[in-house]
KOLLUMBA-720102 format. One record per atom (N, C-alpha, C, CB): residue number from 0; residue in one letter; atom name; x, y, z. Coordinates in steps of 0.05 Angstrom, whole numbers, plus 5000, padded with zeros to 4 digits. Glycine has a CB too. Layout:
BEGIN
NUM,A,CA,X,Y,Z
...
end
This chain:
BEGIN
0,X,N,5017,4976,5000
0,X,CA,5000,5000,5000
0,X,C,5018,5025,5000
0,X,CB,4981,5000,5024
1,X,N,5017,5042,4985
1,X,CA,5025,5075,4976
1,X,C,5018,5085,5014
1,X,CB,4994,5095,4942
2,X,N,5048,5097,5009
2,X,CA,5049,5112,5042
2,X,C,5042,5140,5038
2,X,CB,5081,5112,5058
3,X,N,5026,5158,5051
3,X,CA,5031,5187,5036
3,X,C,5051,5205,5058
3,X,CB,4997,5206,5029
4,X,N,5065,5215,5044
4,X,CA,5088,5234,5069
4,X,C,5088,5253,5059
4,X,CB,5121,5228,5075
5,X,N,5075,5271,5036
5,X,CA,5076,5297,5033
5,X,C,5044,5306,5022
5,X,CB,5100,5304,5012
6,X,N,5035,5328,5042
6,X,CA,5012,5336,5032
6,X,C,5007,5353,5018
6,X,CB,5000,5339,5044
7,X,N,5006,5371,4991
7,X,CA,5004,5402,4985
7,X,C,4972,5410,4999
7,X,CB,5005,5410,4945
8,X,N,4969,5434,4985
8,X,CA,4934,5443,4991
8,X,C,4922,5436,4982
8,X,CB,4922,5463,4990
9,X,N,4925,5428,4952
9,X,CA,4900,5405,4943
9,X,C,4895,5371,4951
9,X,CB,4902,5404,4912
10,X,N,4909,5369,4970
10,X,CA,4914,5342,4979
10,X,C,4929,5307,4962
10,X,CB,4887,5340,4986
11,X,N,4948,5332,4941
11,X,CA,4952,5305,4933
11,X,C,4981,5289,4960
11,X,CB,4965,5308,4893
12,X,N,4971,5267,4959
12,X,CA,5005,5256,4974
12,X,C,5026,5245,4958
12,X,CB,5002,5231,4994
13,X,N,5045,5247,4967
13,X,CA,5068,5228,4952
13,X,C,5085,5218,4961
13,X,CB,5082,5237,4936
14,X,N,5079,5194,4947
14,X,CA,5081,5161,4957
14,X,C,5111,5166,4966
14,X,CB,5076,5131,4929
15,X,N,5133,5150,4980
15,X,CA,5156,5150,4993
15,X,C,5164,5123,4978
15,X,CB,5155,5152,5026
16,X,N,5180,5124,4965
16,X,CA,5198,5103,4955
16,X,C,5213,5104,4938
16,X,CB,5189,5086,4948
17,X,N,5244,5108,4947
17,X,CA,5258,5106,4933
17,X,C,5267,5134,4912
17,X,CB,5247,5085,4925
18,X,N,5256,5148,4931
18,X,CA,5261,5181,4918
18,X,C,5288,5187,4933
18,X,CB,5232,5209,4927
19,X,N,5305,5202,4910
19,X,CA,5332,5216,4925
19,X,C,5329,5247,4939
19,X,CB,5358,5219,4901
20,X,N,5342,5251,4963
20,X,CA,5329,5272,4962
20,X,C,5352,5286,4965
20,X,CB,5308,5277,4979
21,X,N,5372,5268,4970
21,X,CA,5394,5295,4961
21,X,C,5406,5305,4942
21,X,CB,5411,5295,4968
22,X,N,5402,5328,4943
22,X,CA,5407,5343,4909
22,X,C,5436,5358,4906
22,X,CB,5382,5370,4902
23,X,N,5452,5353,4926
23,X,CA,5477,5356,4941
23,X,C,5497,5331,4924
23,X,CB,5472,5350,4980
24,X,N,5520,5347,4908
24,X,CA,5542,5326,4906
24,X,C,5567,5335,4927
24,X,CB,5552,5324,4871
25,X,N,5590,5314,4933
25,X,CA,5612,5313,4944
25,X,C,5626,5338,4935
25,X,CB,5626,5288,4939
26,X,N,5625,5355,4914
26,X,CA,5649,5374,4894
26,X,C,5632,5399,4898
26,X,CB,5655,5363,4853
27,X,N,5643,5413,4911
27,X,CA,5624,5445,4902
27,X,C,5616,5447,4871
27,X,CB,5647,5478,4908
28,X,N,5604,5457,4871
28,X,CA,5585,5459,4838
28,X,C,5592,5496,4838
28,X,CB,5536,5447,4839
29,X,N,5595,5499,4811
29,X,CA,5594,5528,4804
29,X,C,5577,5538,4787
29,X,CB,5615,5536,4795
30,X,N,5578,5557,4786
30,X,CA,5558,5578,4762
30,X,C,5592,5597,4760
30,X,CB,5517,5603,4781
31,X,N,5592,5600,4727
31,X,CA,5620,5618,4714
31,X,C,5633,5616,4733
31,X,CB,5620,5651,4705
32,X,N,5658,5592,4742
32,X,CA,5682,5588,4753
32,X,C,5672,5595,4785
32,X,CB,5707,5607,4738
33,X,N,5643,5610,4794
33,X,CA,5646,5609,4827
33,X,C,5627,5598,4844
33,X,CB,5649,5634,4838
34,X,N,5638,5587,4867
34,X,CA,5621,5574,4885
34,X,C,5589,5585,4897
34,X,CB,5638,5572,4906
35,X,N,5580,5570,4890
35,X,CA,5544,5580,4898
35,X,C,5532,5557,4919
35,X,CB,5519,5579,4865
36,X,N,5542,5574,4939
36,X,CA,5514,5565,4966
36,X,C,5490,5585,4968
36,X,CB,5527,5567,5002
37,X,N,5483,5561,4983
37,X,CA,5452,5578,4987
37,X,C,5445,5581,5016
37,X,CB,5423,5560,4972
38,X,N,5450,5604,5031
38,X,CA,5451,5611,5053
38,X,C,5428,5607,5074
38,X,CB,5457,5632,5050
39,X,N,5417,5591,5062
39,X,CA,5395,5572,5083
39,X,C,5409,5553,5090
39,X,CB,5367,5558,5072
40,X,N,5420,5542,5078
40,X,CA,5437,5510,5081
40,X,C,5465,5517,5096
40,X,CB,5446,5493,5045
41,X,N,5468,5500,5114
41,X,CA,5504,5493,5118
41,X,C,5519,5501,5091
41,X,CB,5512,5454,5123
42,X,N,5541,5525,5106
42,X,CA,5552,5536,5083
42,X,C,5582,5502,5071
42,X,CB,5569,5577,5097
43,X,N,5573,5484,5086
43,X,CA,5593,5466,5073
43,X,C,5578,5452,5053
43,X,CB,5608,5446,5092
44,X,N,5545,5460,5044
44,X,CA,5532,5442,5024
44,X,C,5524,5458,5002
44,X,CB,5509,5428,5035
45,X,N,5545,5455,4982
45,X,CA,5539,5465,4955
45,X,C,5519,5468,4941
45,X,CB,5548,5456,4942
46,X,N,5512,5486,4930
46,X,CA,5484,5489,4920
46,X,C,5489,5497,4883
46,X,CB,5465,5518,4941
47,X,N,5483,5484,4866
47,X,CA,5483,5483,4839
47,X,C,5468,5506,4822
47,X,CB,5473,5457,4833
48,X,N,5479,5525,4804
48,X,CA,5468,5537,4795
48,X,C,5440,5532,4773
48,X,CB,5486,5545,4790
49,X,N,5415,5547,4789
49,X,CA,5396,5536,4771
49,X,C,5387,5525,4738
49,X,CB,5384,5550,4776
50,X,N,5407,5550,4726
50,X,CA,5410,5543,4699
50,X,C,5429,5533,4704
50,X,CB,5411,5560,4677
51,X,N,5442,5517,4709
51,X,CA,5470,5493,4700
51,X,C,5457,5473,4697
51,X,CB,5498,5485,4722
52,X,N,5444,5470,4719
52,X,CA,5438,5442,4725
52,X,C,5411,5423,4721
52,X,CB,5441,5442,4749
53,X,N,5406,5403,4707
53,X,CA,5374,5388,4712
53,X,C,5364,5386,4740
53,X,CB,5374,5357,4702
54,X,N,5339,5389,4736
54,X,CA,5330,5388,4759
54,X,C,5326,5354,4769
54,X,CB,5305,5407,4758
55,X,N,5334,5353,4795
55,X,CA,5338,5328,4806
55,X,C,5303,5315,4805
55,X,CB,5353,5332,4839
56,X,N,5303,5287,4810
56,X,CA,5283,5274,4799
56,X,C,5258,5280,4826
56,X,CB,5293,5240,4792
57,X,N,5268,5286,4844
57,X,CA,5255,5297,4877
57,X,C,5238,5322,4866
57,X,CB,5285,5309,4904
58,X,N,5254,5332,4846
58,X,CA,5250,5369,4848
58,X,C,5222,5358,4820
58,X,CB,5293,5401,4834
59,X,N,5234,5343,4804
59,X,CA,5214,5334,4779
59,X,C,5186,5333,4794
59,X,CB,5222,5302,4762
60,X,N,5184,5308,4813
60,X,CA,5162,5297,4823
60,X,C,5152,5322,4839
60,X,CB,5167,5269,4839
61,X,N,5158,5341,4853
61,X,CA,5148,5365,4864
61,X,C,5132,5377,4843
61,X,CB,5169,5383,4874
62,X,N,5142,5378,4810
62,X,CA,5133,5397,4800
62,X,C,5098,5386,4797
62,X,CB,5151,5404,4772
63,X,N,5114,5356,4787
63,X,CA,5081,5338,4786
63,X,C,5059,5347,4806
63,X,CB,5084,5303,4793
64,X,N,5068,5342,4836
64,X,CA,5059,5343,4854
64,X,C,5035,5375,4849
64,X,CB,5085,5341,4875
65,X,N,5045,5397,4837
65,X,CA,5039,5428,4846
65,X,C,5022,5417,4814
65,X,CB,5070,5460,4852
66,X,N,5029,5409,4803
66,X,CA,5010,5415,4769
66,X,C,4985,5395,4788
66,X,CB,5030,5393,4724
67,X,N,4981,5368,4792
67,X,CA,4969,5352,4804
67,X,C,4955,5365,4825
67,X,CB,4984,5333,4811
68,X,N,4954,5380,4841
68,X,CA,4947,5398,4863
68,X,C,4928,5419,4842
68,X,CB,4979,5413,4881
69,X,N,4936,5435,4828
69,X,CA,4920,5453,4813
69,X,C,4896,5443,4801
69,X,CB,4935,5463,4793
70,X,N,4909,5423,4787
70,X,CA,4891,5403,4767
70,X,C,4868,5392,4785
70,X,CB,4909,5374,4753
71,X,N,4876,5386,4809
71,X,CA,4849,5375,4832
71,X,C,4832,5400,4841
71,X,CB,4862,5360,4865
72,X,N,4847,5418,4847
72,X,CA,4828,5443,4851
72,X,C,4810,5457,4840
72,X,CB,4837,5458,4853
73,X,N,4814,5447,4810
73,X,CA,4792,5457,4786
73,X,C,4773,5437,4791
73,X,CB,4802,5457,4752
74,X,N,4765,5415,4802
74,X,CA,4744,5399,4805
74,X,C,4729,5405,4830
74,X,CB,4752,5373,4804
75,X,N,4700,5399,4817
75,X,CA,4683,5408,4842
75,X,C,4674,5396,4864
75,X,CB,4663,5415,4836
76,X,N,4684,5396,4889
76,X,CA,4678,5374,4908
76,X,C,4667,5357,4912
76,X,CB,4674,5377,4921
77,X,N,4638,5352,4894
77,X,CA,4620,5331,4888
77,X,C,4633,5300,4880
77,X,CB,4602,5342,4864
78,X,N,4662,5310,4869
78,X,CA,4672,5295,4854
78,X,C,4679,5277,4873
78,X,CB,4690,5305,4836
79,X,N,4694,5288,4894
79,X,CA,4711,5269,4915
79,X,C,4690,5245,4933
79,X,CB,4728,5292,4940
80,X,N,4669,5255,4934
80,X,CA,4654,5239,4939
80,X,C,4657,5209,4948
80,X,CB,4644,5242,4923
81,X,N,4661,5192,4967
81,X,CA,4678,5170,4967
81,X,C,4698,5164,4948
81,X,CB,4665,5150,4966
82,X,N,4717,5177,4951
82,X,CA,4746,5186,4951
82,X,C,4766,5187,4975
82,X,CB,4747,5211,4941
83,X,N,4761,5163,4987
83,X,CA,4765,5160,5020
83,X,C,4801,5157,5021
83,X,CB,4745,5126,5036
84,X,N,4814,5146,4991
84,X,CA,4848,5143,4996
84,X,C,4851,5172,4978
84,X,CB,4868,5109,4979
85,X,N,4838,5186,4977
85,X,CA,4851,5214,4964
85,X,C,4863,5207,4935
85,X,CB,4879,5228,4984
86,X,N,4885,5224,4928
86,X,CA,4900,5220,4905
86,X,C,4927,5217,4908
86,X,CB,4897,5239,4888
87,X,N,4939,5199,4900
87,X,CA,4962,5202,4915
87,X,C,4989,5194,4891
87,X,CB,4959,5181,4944
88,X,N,5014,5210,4887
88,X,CA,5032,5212,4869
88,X,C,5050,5189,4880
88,X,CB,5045,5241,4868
89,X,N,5053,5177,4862
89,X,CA,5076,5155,4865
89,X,C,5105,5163,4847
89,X,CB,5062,5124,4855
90,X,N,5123,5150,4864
90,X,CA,5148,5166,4839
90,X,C,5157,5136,4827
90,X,CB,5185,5189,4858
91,X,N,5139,5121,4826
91,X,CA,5154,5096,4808
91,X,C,5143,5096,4781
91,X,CB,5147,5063,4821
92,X,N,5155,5074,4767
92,X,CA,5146,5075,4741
92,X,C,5135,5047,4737
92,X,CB,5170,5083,4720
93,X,N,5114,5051,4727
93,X,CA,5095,5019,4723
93,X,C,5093,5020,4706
93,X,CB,5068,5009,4732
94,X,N,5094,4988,4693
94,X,CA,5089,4983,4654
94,X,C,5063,4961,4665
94,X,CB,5127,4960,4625
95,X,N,5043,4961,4652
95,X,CA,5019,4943,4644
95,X,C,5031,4913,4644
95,X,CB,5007,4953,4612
96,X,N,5016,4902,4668
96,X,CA,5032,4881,4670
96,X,C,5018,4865,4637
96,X,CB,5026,4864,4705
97,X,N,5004,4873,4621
97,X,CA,5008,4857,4592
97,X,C,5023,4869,4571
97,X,CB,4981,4852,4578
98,X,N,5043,4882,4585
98,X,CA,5059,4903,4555
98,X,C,5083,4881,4555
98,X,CB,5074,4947,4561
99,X,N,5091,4892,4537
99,X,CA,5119,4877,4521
99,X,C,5136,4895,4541
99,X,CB,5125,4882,4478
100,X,N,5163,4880,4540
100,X,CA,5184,4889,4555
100,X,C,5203,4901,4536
100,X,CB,5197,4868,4572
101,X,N,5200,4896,4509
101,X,CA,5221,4915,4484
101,X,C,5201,4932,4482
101,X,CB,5231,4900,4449
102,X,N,5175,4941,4481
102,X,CA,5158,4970,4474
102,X,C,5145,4971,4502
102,X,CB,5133,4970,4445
103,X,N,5148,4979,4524
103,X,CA,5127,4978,4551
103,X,C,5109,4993,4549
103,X,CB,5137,4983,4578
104,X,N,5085,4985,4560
104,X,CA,5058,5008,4558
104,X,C,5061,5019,4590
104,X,CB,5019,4991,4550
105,X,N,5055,5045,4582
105,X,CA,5069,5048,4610
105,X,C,5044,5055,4634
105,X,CB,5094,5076,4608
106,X,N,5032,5045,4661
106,X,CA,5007,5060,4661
106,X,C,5012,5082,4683
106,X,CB,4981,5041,4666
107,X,N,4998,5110,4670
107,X,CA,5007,5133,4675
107,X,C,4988,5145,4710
107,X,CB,5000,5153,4643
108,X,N,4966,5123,4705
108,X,CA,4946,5135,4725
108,X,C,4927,5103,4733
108,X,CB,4923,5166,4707
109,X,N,4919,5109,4754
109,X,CA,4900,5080,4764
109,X,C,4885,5093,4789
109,X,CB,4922,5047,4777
110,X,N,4856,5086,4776
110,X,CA,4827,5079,4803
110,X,C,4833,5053,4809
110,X,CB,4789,5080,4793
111,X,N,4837,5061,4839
111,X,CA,4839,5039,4860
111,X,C,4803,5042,4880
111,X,CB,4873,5048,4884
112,X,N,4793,5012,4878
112,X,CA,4770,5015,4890
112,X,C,4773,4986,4902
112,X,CB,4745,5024,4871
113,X,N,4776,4989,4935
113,X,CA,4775,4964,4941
113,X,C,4757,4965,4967
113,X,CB,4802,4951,4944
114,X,N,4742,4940,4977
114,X,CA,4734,4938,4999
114,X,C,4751,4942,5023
114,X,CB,4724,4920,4999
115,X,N,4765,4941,5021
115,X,CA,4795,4934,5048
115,X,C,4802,4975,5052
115,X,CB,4840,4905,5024
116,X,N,4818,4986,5023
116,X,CA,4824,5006,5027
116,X,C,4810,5027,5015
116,X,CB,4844,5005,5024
117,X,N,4782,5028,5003
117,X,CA,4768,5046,4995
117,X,C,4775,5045,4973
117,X,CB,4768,5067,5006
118,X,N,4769,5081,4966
118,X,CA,4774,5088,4938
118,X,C,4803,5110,4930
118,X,CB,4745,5104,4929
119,X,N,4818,5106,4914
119,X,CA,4832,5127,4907
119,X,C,4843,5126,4884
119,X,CB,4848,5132,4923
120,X,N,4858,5146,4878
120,X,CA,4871,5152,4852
120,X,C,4901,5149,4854
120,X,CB,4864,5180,4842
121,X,N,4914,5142,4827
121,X,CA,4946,5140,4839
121,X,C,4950,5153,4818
121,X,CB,4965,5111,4844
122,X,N,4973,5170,4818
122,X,CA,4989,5184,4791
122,X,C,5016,5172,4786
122,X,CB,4995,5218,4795
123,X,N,5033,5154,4765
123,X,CA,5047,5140,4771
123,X,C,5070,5158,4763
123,X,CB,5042,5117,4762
124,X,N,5085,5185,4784
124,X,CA,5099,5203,4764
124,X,C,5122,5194,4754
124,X,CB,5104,5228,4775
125,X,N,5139,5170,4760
125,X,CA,5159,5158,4748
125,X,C,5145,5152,4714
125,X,CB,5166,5129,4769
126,X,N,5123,5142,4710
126,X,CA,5120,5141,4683
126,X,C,5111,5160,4670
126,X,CB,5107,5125,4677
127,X,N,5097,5182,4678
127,X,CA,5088,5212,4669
127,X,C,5115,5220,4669
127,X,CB,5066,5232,4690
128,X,N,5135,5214,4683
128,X,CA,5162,5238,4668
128,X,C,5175,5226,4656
128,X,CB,5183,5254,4684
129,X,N,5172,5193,4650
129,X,CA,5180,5184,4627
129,X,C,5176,5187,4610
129,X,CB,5181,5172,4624
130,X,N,5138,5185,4595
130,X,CA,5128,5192,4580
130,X,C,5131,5216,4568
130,X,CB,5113,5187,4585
131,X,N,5119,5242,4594
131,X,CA,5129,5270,4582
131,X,C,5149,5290,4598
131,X,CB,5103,5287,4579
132,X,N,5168,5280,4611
132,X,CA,5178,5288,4627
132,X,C,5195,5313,4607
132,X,CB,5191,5266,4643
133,X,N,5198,5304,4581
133,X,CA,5219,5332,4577
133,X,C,5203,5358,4555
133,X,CB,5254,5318,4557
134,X,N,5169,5349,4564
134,X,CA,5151,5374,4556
134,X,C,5153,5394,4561
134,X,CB,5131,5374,4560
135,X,N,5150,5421,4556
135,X,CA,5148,5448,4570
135,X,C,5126,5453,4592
135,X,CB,5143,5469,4548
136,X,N,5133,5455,4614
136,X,CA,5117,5452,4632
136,X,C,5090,5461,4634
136,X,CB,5128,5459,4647
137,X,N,5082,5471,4611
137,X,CA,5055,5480,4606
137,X,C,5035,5458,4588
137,X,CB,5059,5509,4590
138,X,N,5058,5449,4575
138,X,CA,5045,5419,4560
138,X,C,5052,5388,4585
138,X,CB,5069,5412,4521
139,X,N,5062,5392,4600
139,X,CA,5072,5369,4623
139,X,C,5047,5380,4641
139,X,CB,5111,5373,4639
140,X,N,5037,5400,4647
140,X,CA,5012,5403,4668
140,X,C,4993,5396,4655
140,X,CB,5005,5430,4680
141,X,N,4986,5404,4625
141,X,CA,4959,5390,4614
141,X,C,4958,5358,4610
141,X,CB,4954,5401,4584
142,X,N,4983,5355,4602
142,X,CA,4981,5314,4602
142,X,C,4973,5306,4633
142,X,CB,5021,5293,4594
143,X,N,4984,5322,4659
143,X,CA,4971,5310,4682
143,X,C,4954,5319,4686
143,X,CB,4981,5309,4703
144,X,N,4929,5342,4686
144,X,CA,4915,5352,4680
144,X,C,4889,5328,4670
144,X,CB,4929,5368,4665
145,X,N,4901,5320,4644
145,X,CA,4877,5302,4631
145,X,C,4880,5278,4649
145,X,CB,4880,5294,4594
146,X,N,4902,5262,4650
146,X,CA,4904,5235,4672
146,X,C,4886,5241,4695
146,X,CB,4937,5229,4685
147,X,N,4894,5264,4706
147,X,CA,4874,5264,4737
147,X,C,4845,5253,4729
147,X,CB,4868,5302,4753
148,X,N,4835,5272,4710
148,X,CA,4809,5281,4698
148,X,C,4807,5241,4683
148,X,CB,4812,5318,4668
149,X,N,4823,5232,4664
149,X,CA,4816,5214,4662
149,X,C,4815,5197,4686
149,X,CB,4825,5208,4645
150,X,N,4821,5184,4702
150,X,CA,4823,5170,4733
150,X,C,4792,5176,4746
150,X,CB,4852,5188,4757
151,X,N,4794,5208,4751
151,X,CA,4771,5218,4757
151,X,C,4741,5204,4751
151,X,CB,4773,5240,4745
152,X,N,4750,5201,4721
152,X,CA,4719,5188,4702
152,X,C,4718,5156,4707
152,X,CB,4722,5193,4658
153,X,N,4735,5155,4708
153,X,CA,4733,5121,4730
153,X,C,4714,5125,4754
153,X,CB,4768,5111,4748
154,X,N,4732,5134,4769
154,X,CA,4718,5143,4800
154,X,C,4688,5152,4800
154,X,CB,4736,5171,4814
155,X,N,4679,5168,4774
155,X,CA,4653,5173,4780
155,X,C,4634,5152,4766
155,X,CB,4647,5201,4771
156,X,N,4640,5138,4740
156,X,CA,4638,5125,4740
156,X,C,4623,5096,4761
156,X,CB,4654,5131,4733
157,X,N,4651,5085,4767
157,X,CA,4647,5073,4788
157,X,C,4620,5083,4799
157,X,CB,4670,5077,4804
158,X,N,4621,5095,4815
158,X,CA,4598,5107,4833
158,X,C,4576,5106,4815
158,X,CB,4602,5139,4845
159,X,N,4572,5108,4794
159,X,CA,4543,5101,4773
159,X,C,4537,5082,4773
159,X,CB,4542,5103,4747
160,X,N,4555,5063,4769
160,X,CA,4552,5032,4767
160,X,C,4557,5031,4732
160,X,CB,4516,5017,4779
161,X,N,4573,5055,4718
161,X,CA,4575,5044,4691
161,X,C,4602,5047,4685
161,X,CB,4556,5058,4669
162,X,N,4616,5035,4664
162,X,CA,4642,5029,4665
162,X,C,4653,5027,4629
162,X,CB,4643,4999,4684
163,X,N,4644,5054,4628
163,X,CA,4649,5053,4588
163,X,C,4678,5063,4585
163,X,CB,4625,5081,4565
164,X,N,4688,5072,4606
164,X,CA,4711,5084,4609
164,X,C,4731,5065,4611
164,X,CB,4711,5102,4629
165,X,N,4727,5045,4622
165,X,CA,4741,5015,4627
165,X,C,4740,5008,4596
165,X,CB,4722,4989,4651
166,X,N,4715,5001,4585
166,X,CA,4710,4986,4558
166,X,C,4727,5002,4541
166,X,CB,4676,4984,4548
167,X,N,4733,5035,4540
167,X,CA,4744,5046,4510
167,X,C,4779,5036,4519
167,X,CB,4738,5090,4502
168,X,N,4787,5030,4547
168,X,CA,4809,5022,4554
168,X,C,4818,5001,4552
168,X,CB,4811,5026,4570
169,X,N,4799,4978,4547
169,X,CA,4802,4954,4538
169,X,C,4814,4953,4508
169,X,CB,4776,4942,4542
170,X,N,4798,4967,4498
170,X,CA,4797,4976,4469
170,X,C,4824,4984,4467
170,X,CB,4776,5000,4462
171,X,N,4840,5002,4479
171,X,CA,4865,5006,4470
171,X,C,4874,4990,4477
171,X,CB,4878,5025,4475
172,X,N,4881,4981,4496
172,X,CA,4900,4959,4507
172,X,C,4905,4938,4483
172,X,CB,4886,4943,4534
173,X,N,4878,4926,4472
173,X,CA,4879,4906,4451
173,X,C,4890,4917,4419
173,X,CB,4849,4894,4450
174,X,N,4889,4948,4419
174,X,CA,4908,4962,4395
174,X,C,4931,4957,4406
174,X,CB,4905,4995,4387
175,X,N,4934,4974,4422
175,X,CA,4971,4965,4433
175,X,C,4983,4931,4428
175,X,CB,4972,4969,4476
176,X,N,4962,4914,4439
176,X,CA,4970,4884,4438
176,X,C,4981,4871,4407
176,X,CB,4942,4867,4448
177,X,N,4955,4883,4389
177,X,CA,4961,4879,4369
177,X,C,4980,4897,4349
177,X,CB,4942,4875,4363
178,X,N,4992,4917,4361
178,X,CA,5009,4933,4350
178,X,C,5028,4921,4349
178,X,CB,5012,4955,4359
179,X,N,5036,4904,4374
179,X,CA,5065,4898,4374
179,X,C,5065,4874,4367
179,X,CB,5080,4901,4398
180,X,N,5039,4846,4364
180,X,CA,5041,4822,4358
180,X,C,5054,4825,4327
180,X,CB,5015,4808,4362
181,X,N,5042,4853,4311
181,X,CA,5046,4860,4278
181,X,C,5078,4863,4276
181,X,CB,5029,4894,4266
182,X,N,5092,4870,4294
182,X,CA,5115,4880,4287
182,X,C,5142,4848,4282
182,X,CB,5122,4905,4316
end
């Protein structure tokens, strides 16, 4: 079960596993030949100039975290409605346990509805920043954006008792299947 250890204001959590969080190497880091700390921190822990450097995979999943947070806030509380495990960001990367291991399908988002732990949503951001991780962050908030919103249509779904959203997913899955049996 997904642990949640970080809350924003729209309540998404994010899952704990296996995230680095130190964004700290052994070698002072520079910007043009000079040393840059950041005077919050122990002046013995180097701090990397923003444009030099990629942002660490900790700092990636934050961004998810704040687009994912927005993206929930545009929905109208009706929605959450037995939504008892919230939404919660995972930083792993899951492939469809029926994808091929030379092309993986990767799955980006999952309604979890169980008797034991309720209902919730997972965002899988290890595979969202695989998929679009090197989008402009205005096209990386709309791809999570639609995932929430698709997940979402599960969840309400669900609660109808109708499940067409499952069936057009079936539907791809079996394009994908046969995409790659063709190759």
């Amino acid at each position: 079960m997904p642990v949640p250890i970080l809350r924003g204001n729209g309540g998404i959590a994010l899952e704990q596993k296996d995230i680095n969080v130190n964004v700290f190497s052994a070698a002072p880091q520079t910007c043009s030949g000079e040393k840059v700390f950041n005077p919050n921190i122990s002046s013995t822990a180097p701090q990397a100039c923003a444009a030099k450097r990629a942002p660490t995979y900790s700092e990636r999943l934050d961004k998810l975290r704040i687009f994912a947070d927005e993206a929930a806030e545009e929905l109208p509380q009706v929605f959450y409605r037995e939504l008892n495990g919230g939404i919660i960001l995972s930083p792993i990367t899951k492939a469809h346990p029926q994808s091929d291991p030379k092309n993986p399908l990767l799955v980006l988002g999952e309604y979890r509805n169980s008797p034991q732990m309720g209902r919730s949503i997972v965002l899988y951001g290890g595979s969202i920043l695989r998929s679009y991780g090197n989008l402009p962050d205005e096209k990386l908030k709309a791809e999570v954006r639609h995932i929430l919103r698709h997940e979402f249509t599960h969840h309400l779904e669900s609660l109808s008792g109708t499940n067409d959203l499952e069936i057009d997913d079936a539907v791809k899955l079996n394009r994908y299947k046969a995409s790659i049996h063709a190759e």
